[in-house]
C-alpha positions as CSV (number, residue, x, y, z in Angstrom):
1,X,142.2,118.5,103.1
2,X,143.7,121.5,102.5
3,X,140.9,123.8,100.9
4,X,138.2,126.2,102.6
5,X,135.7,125.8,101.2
6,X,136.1,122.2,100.0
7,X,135.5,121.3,96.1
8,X,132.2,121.1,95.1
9,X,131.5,118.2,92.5
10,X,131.1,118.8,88.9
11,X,131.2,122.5,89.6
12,X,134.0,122.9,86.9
13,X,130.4,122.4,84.6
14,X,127.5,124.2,84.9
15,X,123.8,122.5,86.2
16,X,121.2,122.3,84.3
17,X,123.5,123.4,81.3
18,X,125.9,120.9,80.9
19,X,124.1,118.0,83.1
20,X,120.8,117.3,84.6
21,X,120.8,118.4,88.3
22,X,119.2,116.4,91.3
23,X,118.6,117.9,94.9
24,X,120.7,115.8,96.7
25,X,121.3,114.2,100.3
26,X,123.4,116.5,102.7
27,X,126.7,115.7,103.8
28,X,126.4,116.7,107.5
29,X,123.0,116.4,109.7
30,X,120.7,113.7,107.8
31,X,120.2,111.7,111.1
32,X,120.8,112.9,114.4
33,X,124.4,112.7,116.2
34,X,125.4,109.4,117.3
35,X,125.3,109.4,121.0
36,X,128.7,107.6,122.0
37,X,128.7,108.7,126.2
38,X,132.6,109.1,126.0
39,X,133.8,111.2,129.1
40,X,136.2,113.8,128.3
41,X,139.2,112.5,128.7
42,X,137.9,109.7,126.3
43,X,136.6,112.0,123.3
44,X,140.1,114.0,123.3
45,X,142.2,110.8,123.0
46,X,139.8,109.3,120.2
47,X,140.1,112.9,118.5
48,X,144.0,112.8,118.9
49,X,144.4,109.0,117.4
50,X,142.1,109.6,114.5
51,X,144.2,113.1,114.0
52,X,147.5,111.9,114.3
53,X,147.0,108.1,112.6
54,X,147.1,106.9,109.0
55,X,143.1,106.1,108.8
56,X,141.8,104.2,105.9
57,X,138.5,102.6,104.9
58,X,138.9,99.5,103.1
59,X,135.1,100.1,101.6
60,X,132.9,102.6,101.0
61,X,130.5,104.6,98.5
62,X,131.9,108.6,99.6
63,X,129.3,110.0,97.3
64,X,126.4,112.1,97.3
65,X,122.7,110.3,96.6
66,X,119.6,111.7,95.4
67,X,117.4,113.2,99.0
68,X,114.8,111.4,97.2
69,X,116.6,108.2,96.5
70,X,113.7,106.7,94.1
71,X,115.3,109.2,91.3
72,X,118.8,107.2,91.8
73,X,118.6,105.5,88.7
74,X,117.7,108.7,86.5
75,X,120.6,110.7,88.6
76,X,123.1,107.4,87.1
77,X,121.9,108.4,83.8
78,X,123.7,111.0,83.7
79,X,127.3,109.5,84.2
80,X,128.0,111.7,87.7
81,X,128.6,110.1,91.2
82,X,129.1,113.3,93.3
83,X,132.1,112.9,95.8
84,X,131.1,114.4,99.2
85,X,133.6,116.6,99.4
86,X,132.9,118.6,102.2
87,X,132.2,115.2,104.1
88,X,135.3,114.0,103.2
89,X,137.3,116.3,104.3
90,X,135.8,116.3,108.3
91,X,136.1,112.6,108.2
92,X,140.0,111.8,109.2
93,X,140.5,109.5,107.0
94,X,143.8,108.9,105.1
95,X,142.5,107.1,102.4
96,X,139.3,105.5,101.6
97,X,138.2,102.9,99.0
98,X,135.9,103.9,96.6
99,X,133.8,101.5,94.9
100,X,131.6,104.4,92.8
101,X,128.5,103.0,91.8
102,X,129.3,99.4,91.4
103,X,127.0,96.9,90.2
104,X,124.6,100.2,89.7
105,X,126.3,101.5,87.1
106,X,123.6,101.9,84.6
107,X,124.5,104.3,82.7
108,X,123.4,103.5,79.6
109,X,120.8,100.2,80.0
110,X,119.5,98.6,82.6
111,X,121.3,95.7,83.3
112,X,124.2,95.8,86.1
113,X,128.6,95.2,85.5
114,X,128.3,96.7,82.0
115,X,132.0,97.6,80.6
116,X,131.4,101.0,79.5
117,X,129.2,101.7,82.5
118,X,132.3,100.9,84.4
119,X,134.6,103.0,82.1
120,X,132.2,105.8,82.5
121,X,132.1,106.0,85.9
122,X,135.8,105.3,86.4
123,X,136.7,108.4,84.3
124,X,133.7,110.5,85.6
125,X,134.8,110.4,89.2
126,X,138.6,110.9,88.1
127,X,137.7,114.0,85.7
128,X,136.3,115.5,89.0
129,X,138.6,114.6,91.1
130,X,141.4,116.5,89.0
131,X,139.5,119.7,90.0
132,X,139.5,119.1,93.7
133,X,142.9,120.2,95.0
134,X,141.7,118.4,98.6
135,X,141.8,114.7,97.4
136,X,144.1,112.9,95.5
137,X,143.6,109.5,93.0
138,X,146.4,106.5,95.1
139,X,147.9,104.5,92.9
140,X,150.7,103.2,94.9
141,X,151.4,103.1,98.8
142,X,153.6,106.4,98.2
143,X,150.5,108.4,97.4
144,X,149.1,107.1,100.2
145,X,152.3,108.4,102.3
146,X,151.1,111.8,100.6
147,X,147.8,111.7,101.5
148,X,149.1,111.7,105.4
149,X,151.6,113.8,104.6
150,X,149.5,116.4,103.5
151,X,146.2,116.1,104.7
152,X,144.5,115.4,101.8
153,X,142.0,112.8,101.6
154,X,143.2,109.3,98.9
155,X,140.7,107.6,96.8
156,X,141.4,104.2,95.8
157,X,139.5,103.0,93.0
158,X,137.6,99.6,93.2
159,X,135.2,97.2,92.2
160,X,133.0,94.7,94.0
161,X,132.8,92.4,91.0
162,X,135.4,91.8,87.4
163,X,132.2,90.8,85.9
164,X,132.6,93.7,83.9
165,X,136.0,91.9,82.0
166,X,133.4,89.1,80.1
167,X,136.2,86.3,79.1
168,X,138.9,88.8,78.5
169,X,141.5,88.9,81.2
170,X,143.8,92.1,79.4
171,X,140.8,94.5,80.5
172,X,142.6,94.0,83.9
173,X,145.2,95.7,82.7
174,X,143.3,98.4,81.2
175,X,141.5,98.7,84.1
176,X,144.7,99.0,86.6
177,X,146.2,101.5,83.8
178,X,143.4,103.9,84.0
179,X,143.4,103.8,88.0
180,X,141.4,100.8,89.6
181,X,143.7,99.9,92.6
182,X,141.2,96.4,93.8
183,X,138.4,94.5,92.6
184,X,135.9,91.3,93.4
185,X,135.4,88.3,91.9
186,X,132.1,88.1,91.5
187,X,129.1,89.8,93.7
188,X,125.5,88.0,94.1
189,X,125.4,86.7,90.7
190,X,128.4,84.1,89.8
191,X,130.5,85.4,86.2
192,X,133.0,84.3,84.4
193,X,135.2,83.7,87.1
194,X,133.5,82.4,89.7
195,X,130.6,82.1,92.0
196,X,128.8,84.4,93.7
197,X,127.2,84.4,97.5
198,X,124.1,84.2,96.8
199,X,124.0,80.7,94.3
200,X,122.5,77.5,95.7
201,X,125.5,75.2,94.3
202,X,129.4,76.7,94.8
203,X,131.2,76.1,92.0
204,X,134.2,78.0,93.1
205,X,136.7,79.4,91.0
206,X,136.4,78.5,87.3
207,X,139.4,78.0,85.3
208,X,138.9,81.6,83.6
209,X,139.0,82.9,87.7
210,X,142.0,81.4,88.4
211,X,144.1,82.5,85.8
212,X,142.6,86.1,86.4
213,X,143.9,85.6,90.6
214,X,147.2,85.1,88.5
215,X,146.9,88.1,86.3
216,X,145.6,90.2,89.6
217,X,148.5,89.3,91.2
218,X,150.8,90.3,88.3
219,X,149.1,93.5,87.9
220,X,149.3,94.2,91.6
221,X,145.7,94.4,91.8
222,X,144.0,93.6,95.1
223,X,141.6,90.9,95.4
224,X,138.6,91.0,97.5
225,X,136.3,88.4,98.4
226,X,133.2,90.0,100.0
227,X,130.5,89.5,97.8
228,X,132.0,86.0,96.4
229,X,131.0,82.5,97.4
230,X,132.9,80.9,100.2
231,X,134.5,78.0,98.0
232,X,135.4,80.8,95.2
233,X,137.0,82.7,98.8
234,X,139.0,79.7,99.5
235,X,140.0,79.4,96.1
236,X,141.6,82.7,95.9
237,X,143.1,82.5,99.0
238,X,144.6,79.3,97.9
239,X,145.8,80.5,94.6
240,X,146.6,84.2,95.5
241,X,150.4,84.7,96.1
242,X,149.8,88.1,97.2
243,X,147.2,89.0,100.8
244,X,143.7,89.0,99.9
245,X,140.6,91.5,101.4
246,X,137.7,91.1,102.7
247,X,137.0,94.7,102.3
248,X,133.1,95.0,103.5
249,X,131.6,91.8,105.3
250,X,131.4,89.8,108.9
251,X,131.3,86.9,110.6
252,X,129.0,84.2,109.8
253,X,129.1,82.8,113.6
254,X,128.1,86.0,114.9
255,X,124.9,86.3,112.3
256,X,124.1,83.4,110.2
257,X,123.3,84.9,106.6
258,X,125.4,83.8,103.6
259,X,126.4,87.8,103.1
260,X,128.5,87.0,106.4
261,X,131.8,84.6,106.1
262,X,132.6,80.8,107.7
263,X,135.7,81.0,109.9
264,X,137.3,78.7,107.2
265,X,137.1,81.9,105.1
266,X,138.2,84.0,107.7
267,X,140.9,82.2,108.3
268,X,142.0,81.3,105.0
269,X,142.0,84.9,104.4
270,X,144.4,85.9,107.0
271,X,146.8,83.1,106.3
272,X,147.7,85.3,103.2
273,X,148.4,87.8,105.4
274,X,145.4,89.6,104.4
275,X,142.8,91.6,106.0
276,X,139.3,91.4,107.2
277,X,137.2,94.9,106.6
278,X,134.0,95.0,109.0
279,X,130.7,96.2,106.9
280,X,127.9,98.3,108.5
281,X,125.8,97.9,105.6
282,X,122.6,98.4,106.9
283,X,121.0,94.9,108.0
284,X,124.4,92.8,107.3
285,X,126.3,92.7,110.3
286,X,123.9,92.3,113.0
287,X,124.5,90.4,116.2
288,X,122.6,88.0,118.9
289,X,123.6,90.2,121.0
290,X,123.0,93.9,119.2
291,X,120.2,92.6,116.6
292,X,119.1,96.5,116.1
293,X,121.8,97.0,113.5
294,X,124.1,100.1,115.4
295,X,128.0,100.5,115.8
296,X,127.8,97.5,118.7
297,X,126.5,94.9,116.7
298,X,129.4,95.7,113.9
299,X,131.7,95.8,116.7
300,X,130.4,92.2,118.0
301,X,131.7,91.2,114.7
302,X,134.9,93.0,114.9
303,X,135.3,91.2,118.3
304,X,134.7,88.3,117.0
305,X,137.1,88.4,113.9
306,X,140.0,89.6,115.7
307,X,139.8,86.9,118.4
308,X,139.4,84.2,115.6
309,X,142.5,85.4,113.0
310,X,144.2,87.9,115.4
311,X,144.6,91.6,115.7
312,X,146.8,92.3,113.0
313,X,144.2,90.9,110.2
314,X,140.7,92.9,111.2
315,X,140.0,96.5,110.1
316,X,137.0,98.3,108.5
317,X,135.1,98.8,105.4
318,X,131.7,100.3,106.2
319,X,130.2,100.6,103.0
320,X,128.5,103.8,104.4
321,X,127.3,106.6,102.3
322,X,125.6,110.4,101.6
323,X,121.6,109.2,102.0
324,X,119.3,106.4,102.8
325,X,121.5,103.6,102.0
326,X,118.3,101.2,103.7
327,X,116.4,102.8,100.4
328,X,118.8,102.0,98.2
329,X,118.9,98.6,99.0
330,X,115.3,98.4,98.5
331,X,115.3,100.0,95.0
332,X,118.5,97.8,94.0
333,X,117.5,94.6,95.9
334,X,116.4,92.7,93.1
335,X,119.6,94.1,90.2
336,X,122.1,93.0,92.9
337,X,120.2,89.8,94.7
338,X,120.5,91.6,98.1
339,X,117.7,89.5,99.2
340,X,119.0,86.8,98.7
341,X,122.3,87.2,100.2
342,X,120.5,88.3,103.6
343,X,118.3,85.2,104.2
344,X,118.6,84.3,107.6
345,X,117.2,85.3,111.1
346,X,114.8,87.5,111.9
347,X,115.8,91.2,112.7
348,X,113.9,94.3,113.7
349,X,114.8,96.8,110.5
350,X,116.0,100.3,111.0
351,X,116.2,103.3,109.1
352,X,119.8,103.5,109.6
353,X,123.2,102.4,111.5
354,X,122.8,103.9,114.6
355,X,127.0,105.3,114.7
356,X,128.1,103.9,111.1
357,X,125.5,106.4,109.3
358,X,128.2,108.3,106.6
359,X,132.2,108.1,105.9
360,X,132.3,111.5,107.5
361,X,131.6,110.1,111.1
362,X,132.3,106.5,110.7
363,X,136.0,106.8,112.3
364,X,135.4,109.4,114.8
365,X,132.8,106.8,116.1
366,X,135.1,103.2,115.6
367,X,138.0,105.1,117.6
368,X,135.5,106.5,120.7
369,X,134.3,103.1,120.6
370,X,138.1,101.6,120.7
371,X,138.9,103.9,123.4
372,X,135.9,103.6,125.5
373,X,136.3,99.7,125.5
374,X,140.1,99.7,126.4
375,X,141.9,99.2,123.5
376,X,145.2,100.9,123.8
377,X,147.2,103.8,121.2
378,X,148.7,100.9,119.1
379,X,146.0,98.7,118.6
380,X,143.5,101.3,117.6
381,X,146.5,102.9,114.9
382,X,146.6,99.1,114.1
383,X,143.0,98.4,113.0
384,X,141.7,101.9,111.9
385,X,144.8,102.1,109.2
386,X,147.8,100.1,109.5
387,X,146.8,96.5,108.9
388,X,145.6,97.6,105.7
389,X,148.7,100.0,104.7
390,X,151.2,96.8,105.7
391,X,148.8,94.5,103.2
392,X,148.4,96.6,100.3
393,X,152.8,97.0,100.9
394,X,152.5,93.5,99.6
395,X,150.0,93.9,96.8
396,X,150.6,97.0,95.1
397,X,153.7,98.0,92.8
398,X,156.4,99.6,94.6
């Protein structure tokens, strides 16, 4: 980014004036520094490659929350996710995939995937975004070039979930005209198009679903698969023409929870030549071997992934953000059927992810990690950023 100080959100408006104002969670310092034990010749080449490379996150929330996060849904009220920034701009990253509030849109009701929650928050975040000269909105792998170019920090646009469309497959199109760059299926709860993770019978794709993979693919809309069922997964993979994403999930061999994804999936995904994003959602992608969620039991995943599909398909989405993301999860648990997406083994629960706490440190941390465990120059460039810039050369416009 090329401000001092950074762009503070909504400050074009006045507090208290023009909106409601919330105290809310800082963007440096919430949790103590993650202890990584690099030497020094370690830490400088981690701090070179995530300098010098094209970084980008293929999920994440790079938004401020409430410090007391029970206000969350009165601080939605008012219509204004406030981008982080300062955090932004002392993370590394390229480009970063922004999935705003998501199925916690409400805005104006209660209930989740609402369509003009969704426009709200889509034209929100971009009316603030005009006003910060250190980011810019991508729309196409050239303003992605840009970003790297000029040190600015890219927000994609996304969605988890098209539930938000109802049985109308043009308000793709309106949503890739006013900026959305990738978006779901369907999250927890099946829709229109297909099933979600978390129902007892898959009914994949429905025939609404499939001609909406069509339209995606038209549109040049990314499809991800995270939060959908596995048979929907393997239906999208099978239809899809263009890569698909898994922007923000794991392996199910490595922890046994439906969240997490068979190696049918996995592999399914990167025969499109997609990409697998590793999550660090707080209690998701734990490990036998790490099960106090931290940066090694994500990184038991990423092992695991890139041994299964290859190097070339694994990257990251850690669907990290500004506050206590553990709860969040507890206030939203039952709108976005977290629990029941998690069944599985037993885990000891912590108050965060010990190394994948906030976008701002996330890629510092993944690249001391890649160092530190011998991964050479190209394969770290490789996973941290160029798997996903060679997919979305396939997917997006030219």
């Amino acid at each position: 980014m090329d401000e001092s100080p950074p762009y503070t959100a909504y400050s074009y408006l006045t507090p208290g004036a023009d909106f409601r104002s919330f105290e809310l969670a800082p963007e440096f310092g919430r949790v103590p520094p993650y202890a990584a034990g690099l030497s020094d010749q370690d830490e400088q080449r981690a701090a070179r490659l995530l300098r010098d490379s094209m970084v980008i996150s293929l999920h994440d929330h790079p938004a401020r929350f409430p410090l007391r996060m029970e206000e969350t849904p009165d601080y939605y009220r008012t219509g204004r996710q406030h981008a982080a920034y300062a955090g932004l701009a002392a993370s590394g990253m390229t480009a970063v995939f922004d999935n705003m509030m998501d199925g916690t849109a409400c805005v104006t009701g209660h209930a989740p995937w609402r369509w003009d929650d969704i426009i709200t928050d889509l034209g929100m975040r971009q009316a603030d975004a005009a006003h910060a000269s250190g980011v810019l909105v991508v729309r196409t792998v050239a303003d992605i070039d840009e970003a790297h170019r000029s040190g600015k920090v890219g927000l994609v646009f996304g969605l988890e979930a098209a539930t938000p469309i109802e049985n109308e497959i043009d308000r793709l199109d309106v949503l890739y005209g006013l900026g959305l760059r990738q978006i779901g299926i369907a999250y927890s709860d099946s829709n229109s198009l297909g099933s979600g993770l978390a129902e007892a019978r898959d009914g994949g794709l429905t025939a609404l679903g499939r001609r909406a993979v069509r339209r995606m693919n038209q549109l040049g809309l990314a499809i991800d698969v995270s939060h959908s069922s596995d048979r929907t997964a393997l239906d999208v993979c099978e239809l899809s023409d263009r890569p698909v994403l898994m922007t923000h999930a794991g392996a199910r061999a490595v922890w046994d929870i439906p969240r997490m994804k068979p190696d049918s999936v996995l592999r399914a995904i990167a025969g499109t030549g997609g990409v697998i994003g590793m999550s660090a959602a707080p209690h998701t992608t734990l490990s036998a071997a790490h099960p106090r969620h931290s940066i090694e039991s994500v990184m038991d995943h990423f092992r695991y992934c890139a041994d299964l599909v290859g190097i070339d398909h694994v990257a990251f989405g850690p669907d990290t953000l500004y506050g206590d993301h553990v709860q969040l999860h507890r206030i939203f648990a039952d709108l976005l059927g977290i629990g029941r997406a998690m069944r599985g083994p037993d885990f000891e629960p912590v108050a965060y992810v010990d190394g994948l706490e906030n976008p701002t440190e996330n890629f510092a941390n993944i690249c001391g990690w890649l160092v530190q465990h011998g991964f050479d120059d190209d394969a770290v460039r490789t996973v941290i950023g160029g798997n996903v810039y060679r997919a979305l050369q396939s997917i997006w416009v030219s």
